[in-house]
KENU-588789 format. One record per atom (N, C-alpha, C): residue in three letters; x, y, z. Coordinates in steps of 0.02 Angstrom, whole numbers, padded with zeros to 5 digits, always signed. Example, Ala and Ser with C-alpha at 12.3 -4.5 7.8 and 13.67 -1.06 7.14 Angstrom:
BEGIN
ala+00660-00284+00390 ala+00615-00225+00390 ala+00660-00165+00390 ser+00642-00112+00354 ser+00684-00053+00357 ser+00645+00002+00394 
***
This chain:
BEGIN
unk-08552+04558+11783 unk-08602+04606+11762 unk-08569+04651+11711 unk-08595+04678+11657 unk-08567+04735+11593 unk-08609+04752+11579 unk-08612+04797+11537 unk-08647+04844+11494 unk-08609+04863+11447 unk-08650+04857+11374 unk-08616+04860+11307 unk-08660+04920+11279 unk-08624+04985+11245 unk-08682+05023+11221 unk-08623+05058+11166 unk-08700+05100+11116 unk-08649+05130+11058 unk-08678+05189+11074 unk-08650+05235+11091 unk-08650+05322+11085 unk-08659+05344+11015 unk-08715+05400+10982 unk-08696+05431+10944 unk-08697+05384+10864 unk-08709+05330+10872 unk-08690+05277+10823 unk-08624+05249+10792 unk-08601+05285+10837 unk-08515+05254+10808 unk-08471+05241+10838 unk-08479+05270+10941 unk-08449+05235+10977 unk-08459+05197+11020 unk-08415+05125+11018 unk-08462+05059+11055 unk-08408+05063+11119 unk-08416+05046+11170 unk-08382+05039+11215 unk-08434+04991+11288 unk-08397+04956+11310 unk-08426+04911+11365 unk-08397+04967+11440 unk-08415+04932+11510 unk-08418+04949+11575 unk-08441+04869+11597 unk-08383+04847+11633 unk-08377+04771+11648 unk-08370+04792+11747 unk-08409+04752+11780 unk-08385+04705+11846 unk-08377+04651+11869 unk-08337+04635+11893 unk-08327+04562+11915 unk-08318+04555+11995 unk-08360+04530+12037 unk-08347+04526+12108 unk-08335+04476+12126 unk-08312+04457+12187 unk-08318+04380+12217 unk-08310+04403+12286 unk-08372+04372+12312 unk-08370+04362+12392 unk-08359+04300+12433 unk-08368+04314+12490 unk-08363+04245+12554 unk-08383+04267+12609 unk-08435+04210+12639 unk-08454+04237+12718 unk-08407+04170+12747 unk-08378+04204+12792 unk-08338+04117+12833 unk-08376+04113+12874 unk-08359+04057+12931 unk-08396+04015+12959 unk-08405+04060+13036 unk-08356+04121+13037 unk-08355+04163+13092 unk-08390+04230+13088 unk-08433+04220+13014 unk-08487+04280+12997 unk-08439+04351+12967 unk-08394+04337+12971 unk-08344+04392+12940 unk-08347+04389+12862 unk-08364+04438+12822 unk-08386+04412+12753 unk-08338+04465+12698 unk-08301+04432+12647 unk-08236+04461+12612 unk-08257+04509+12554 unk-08243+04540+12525 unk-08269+04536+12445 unk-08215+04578+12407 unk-08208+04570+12345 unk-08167+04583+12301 unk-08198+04609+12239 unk-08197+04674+12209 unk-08226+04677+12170 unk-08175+04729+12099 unk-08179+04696+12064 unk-08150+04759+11971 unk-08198+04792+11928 unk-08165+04840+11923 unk-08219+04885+11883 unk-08174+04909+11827 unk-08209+04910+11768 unk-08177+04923+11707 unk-08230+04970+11672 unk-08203+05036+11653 unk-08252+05101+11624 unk-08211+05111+11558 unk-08248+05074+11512 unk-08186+05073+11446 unk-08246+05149+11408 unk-08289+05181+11423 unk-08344+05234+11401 unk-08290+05300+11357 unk-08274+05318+11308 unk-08228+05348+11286 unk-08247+05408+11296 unk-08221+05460+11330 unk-08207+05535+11359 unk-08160+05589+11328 unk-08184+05636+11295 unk-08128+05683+11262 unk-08098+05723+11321 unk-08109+05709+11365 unk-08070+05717+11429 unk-08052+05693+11487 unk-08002+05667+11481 unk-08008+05632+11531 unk-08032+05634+11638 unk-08031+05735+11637 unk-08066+05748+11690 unk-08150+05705+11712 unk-08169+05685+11648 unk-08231+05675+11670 unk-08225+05600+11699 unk-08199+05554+11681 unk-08172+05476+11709 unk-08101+05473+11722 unk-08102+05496+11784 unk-08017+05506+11790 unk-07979+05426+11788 unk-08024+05368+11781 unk-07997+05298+11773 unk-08019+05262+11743 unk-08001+05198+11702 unk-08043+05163+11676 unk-08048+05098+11706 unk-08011+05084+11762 unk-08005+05027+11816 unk-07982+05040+11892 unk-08040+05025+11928 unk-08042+05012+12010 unk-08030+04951+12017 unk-08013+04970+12082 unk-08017+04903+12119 unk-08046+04901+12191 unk-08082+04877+12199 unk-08134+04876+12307 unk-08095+04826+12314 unk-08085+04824+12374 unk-08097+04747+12433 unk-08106+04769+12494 unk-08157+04736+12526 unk-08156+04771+12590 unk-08196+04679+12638 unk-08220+04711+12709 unk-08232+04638+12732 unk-08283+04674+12788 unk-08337+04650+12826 unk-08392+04673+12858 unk-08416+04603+12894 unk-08452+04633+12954 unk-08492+04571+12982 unk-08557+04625+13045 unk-08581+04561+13051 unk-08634+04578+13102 unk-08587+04566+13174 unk-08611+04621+13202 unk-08565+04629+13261 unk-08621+04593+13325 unk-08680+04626+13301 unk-08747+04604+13347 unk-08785+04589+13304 unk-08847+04566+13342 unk-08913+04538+13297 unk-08918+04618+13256 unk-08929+04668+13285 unk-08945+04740+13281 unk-08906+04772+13252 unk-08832+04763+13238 unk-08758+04817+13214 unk-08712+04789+13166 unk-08712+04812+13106 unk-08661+04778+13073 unk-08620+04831+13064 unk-08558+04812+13038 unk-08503+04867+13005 unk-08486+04846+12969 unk-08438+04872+12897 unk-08400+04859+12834 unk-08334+04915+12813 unk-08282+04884+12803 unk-08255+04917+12781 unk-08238+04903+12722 unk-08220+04961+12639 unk-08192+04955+12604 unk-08142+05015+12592 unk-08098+04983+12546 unk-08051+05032+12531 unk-08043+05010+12439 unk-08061+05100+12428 unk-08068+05077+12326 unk-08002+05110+12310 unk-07979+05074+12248 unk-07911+05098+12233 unk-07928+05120+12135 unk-07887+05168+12113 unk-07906+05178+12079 unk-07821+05156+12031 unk-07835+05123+11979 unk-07772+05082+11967 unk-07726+05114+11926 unk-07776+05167+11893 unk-07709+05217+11845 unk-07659+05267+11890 unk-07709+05308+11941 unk-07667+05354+11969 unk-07642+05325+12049 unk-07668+05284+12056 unk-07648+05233+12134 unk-07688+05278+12185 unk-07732+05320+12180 unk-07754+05360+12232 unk-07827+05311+12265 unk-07825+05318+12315 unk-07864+05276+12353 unk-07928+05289+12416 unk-07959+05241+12415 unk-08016+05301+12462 unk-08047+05247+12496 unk-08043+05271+12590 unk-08052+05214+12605 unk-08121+05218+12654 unk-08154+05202+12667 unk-08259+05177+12667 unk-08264+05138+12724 unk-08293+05173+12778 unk-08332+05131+12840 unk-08417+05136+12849 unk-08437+05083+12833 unk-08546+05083+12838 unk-08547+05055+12905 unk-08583+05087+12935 unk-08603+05040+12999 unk-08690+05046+12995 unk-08715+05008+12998 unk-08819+05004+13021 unk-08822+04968+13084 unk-08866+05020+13107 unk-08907+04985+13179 unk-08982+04987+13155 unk-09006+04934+13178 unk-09086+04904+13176 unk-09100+04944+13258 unk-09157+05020+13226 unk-09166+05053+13277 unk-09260+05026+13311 unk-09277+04993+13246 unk-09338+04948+13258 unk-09379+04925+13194 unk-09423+04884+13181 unk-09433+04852+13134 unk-09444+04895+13062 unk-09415+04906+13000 unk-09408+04944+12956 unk-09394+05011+12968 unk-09336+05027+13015 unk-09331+05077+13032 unk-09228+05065+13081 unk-09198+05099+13012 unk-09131+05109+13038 unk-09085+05168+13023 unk-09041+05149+13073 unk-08987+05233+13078 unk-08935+05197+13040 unk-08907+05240+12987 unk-08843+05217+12938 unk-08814+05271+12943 unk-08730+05238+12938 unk-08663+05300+12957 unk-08611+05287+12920 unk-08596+05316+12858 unk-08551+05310+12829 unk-08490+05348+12832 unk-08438+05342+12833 unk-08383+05379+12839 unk-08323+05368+12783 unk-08295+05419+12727 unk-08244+05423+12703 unk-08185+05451+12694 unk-08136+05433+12662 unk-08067+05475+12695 unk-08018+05435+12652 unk-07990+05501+12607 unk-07948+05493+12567 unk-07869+05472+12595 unk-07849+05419+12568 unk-07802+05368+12607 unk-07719+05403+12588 unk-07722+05446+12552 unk-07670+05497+12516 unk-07712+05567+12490 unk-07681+05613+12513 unk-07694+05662+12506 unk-07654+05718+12412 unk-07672+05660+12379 unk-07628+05686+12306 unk-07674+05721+12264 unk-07641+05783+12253 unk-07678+05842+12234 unk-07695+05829+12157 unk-07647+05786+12106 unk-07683+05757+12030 unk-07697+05700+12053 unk-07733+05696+12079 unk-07768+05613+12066 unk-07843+05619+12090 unk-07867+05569+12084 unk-07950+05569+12086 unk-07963+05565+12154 unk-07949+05530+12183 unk-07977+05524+12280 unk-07950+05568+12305 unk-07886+05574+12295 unk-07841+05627+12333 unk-07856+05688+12351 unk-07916+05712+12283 unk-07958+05770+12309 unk-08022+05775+12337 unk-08027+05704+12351 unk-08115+05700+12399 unk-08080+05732+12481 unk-08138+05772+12485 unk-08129+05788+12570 unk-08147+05725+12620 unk-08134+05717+12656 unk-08156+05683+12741 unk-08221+05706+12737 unk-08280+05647+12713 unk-08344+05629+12734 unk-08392+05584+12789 unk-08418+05625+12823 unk-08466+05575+12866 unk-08547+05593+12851 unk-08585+05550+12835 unk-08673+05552+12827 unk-08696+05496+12877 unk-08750+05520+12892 unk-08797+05499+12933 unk-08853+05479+12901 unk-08899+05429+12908 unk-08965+05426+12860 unk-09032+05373+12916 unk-09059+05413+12918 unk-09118+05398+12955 unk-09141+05333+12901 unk-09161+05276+12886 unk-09183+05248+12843 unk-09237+05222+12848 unk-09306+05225+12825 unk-09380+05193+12842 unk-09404+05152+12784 unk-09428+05084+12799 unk-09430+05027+12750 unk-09527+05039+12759 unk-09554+05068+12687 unk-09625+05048+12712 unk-09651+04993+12645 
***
């Protein structure tokens, strides 16, 4: 997946992904994903990277409960941030989602390093 655009008329710059997944045969499912933000910034505070990296792996635990974990890395400053989703099917178009994050290094110049310890809750209704 990319996106190619020109800012302003004179600056062209792309935003590229490339993923690859797998469900194995034990419902445990892999994925791998790169991200490239080549978008040019006269500062670099505003895109503190121009390449991630995810991989994380998830499955259905029950007919009703899945979980996932990922952990994103950010490849210039190595700071890292690591991601638990869990959904329960609380009844038909209607589920409880729980996400939880937590910076895997606590490094005061780097980009994750300054996300706090997050947990959300989300009532979710499919009409």
């Amino acid at each position: 997946e990319g996106h190619f655009a020109k800012r302003n008329n004179k600056d062209v710059f792309s935003k590229i992904a490339v993923a690859v997944d797998h469900r194995f045969e034990n419902g445990i499912q892999f994925k791998l994903e790169q991200y490239y933000n080549g978008e040019p910034s006269a500062s670099r505070s505003l895109f503190a990277s121009k390449a991630y990296t995810a991989i994380g792996a998830g499955k259905r635990l029950t007919p009703l409960f899945s979980a996932d974990g990922v952990v994103f890395v950010n490849l210039i400053d190595s700071s890292s941030l690591a991601a638990i989703y869990t959904v329960y099917s609380l009844a038909d178009e209607l589920e409880l989602a729980q996400t939880f994050l937590a910076p895997i290094e606590q490094k005061a110049q780097s980009e994750f390093g300054q996300q706090p310890y997050l947990m959300g809750i989300e009532l979710r209704y499919y009409f």
